[in-house]
C-alpha positions in Angstrom: 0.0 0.0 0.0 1.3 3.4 -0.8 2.0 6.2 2.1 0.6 8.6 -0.1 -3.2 6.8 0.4 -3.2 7.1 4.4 -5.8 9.3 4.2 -9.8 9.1 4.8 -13.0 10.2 5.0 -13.6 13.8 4.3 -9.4 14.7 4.1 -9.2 12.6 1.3 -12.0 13.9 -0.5 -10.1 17.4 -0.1 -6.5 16.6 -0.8 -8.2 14.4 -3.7 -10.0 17.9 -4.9 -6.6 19.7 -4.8 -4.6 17.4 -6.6 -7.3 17.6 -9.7 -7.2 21.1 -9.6 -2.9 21.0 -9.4 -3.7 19.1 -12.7 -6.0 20.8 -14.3 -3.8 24.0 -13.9 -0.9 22.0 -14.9 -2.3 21.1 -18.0 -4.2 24.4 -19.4 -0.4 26.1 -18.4 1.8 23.8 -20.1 -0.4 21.9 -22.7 -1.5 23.8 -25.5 -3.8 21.4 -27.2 -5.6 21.4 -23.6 -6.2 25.0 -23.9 -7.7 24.6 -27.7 -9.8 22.0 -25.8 -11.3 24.2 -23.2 -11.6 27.2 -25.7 -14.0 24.8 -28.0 -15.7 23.8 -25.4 -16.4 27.2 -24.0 -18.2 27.5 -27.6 -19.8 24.4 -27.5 -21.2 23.8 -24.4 -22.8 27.2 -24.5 -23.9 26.8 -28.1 -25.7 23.7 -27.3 -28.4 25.3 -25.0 -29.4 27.4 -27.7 -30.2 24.9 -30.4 -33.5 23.2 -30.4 -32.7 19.7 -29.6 -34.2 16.9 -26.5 -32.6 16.6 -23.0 -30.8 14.0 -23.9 -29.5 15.4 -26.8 -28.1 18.0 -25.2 -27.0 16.1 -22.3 -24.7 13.9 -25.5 -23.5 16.9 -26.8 -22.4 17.9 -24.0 -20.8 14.3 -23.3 -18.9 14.4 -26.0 -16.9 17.4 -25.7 -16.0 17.0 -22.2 -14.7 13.3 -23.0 -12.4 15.0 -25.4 -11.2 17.3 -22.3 -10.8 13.3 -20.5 -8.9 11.9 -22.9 -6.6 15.2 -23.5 -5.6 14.8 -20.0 -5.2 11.2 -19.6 -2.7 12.0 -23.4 -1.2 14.7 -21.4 -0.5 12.4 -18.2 1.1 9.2 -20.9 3.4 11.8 -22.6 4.9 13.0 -18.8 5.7 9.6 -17.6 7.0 8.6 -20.5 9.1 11.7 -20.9 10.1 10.9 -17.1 11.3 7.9 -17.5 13.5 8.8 -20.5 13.9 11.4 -23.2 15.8 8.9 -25.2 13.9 7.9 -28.2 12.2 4.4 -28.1 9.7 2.2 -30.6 7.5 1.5 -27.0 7.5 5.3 -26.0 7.1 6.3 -29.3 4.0 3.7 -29.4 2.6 5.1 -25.9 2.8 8.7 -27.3 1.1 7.6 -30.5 -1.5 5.4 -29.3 -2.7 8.3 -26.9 -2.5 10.9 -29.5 -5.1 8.5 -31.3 -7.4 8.6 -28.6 -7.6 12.3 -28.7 -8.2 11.5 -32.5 -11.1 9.7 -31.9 -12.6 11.8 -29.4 -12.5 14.6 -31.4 -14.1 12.9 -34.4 -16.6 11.6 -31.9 -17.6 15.5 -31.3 -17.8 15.6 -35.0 -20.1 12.7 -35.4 -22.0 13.3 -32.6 -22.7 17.4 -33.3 -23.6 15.9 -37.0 -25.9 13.9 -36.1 -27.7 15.4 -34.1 -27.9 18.5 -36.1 -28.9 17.1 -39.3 
């Protein structure tokens, strides 16, 4: 067990709340492609209130963009440790890097297909 997870109860809930937002600030400060991220969704998101579609619909909307938020992050948090471990050049780091810049990929064409959809 690590000594970082000693915590319970309601201190854990707090340290827990600062570390996400150490990491969110980390990655709108030092990832760029974060930053696009929040900028389209601070279009979306607001757009989608305005446009005549069913709960739901708007609840997948919005879904779908903050996923792409998820999985920028998660892309963000692969590149770090594998930059920790070693700037050297590798086929398995170059695979890590790739296969998470791919998932952004496809959530971004998710918020294509899905915004399509719904609006035609």
């Amino acid at each position: 067990m690590s000594p970082f997870k000693g915590h319970s109860g309601f201190k854990r809930i707090v340290n827990a709340a600062g570390y996400s937002m150490a990491g969110l600030k980390a990655a709108f400060v030092g990832e760029a492609a974060f930053r696009q991220l929040v900028l389209l969704n601070a279009v979306l998101i607001p757009l989608s209130f305005f446009l005549p579609v069913s709960r739901v619909e708007h609840a997948v909307l919005v879904l779908a963009c903050l996923l792409a938020l998820i999985v920028e992050l998660v892309n963000s948090a692969i590149e770090a440790t594998v930059d920790r471990i070693s700037l050297e050049r590798h086929p398995l780091s170059k695979n890590a890097k790739d296969m998470g810049s791919a998932a952004q990929f496809v959530a971004l064409t998710l918020i294509a297909l899905v915004w399509g959809i719904i609006l035609i």
